[in-house]
C-alpha positions, 0 to 999 in steps of 0.5 A: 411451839408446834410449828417450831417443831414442825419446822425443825422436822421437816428441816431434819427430814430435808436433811435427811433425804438429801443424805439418802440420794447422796448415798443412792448416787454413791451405790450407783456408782459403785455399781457400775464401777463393779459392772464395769470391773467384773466386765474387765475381769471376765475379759482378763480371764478370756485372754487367760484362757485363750493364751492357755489354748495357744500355749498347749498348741504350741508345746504340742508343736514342739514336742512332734519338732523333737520327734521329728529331729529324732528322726533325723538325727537317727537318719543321719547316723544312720546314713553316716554309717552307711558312708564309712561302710562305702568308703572302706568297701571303696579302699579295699576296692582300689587296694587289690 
């Protein structure tokens, strides 16, 4: 009788442990498929942070473009004021 209990214990033990390295292999894995996601994650947050740099530049280029078209726009205003200003100065001229 006592080895029939001694059997089944070390039966249930063998079963045991094998159900234990199941799961160890199991948490490794899921170990490295965490490492290996938080990698992925640091990786996409990088990429966000380096497209948020270059869209600051970007908006900042675009707002000294629109001074600089302001700029412009006023010269050629001003330019064209002068020209009317010229050509009437030119027509009373050939007038007299």
């Amino acid at each position: 009788m006592k080895k029939r209990i001694v059997c089944l214990t070390l039966a249930i033990l063998m079963c045991g442990s094998q159900v234990v390295s199941v799961m160890a292999d199991r948490e490794s894995d899921l170990r490295e498929e965490q490492a290996w996601t938080s990698q992925q994650l640091d990786a996409t947050y990088a990429r966000m942070s380096a497209l948020w740099d270059q869209k600051q530049q970007l908006e900042s280029q675009i707002e000294s473009l629109n001074s600089d078209l302001v700029n412009v726009m006023v010269s050629i205003q001003t330019l064209e004021s002068d020209i009317a200003s010229k050509e009437a100065e030119i027509e009373k001229t050939q007038a007299t």
